[in-house]
N, C-alpha and C positions, 0 to 999 in steps of 0.2 A: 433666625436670631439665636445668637448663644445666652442660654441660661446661666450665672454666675448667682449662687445665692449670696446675699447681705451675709456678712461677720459679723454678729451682735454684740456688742461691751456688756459686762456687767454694769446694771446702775444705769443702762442709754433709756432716754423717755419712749416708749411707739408712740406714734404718732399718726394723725390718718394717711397723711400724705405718706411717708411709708411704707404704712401696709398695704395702699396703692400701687405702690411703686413694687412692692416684694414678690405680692399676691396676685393681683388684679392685670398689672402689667404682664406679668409672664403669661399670665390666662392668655391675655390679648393674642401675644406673640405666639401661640400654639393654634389660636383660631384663627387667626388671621387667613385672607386669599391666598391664593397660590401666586409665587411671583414667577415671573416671564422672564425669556431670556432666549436668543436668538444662537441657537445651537449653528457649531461650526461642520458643513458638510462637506467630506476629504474622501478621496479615492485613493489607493495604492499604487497607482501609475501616473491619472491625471486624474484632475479635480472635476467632480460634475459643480453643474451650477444651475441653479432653482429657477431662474429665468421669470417669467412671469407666474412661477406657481408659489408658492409658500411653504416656510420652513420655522414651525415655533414651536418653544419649548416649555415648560414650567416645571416649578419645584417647589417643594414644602421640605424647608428643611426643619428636622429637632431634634436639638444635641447634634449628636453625631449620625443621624438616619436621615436620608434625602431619599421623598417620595420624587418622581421622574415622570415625565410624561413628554414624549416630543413625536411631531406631526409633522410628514413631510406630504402635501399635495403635488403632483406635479403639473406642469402649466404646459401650455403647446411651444414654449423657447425652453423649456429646460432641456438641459443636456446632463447625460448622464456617468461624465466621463468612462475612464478604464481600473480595472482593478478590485476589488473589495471597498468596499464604505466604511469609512467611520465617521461618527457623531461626538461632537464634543458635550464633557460634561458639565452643567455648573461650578463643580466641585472634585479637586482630587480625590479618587477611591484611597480609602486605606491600605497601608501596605499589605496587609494580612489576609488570605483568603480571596478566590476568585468569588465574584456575586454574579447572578443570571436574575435576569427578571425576562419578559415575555414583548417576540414582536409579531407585529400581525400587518398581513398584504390585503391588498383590495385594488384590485386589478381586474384582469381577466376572471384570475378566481380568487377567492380566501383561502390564504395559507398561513398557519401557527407558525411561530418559529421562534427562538430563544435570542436573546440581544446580551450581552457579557461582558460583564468588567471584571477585567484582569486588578490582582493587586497593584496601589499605586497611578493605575493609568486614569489620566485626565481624558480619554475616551471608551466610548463602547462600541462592536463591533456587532451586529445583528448576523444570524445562521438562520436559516433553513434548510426542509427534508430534500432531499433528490429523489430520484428514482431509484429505485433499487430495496432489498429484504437485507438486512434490516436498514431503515432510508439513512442517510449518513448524512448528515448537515453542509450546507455548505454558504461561504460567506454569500452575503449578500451582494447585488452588483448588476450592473448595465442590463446583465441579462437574467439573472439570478433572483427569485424563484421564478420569476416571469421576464417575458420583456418589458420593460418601463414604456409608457408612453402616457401624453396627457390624461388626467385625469389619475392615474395610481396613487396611491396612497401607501404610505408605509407608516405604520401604529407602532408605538415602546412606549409603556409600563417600566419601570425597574426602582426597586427601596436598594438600597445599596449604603455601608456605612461609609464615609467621607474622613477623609483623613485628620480635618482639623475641627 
């Protein structure tokens, strides 16, 4: 929800219902749940598809800062297309500055990895370590950090400011 505070007149009466409405109401909209939202999953070459496993997202937005969180399970018919993944966001990034917040595997094993929005883009794009001194990130993908197969999981975290 966007905050816009009240322009007050000189000489206006307050009234309860406004101060409801000024005070109480924005409270609300900062406490309020997280809302949901069915994040879009894209390959670089070809498209994977979630097949019987699930893919959801939520957001807290306020002001201009969008808390993130989005959960891909995979199922025994998902397919994993070709190429790097990306996840769409709620909300266009602002054009200013790249933002990272954090992605996490659960797989065969647990692996850290960072998820990134670029200025501007309506998506983010998850890395992980490779092998190698010092490990060097590399997109996420069909086979990337691991092989996908039912049951994997891929975890993002990311606050990111939003363009509008």
């Amino acid at each position: 929800m966007t905050f816009t505070p009240r322009n007050w007149a000189a000489g206006e009466t307050v009234s309860a219902a406004l101060m409801n409405q000024e005070i109480r109401d924005q409270w609300n909209s900062v406490l309020d749940p997280w809302t949901a939202y069915t994040p879009t999953w894209s390959g670089a070459t070809t498209n994977p598809v979630i097949g019987n496993g699930t893919l959801t997202g939520r957001y807290m937005k306020i002001g201009r800062s969008c808390h993130l969180r989005i959960e891909m399970l995979a199922g025994s018919t998902t397919t994993y297309g070709s190429g790097g993944w990306s996840l769409s966001l709620p909300f266009a990034a602002a054009a200013t500055g790249a933002q990272i917040g954090i992605a996490h595997t659960h797989q065969s094993q647990r692996i850290q990895g960072a998820f990134t929005i670029a200025p501007g883009a309506s998506v983010g794009l998850a890395f992980f370590p490779t092998t190698g001194a010092p490990a060097l990130l590399s997109w996420v993908a069909s086979t990337v950090p691991v092989t996908w197969a039912s049951g994997g999981r891929l975890s993002i975290y990311a606050e990111y400011e939003t363009a509008t």
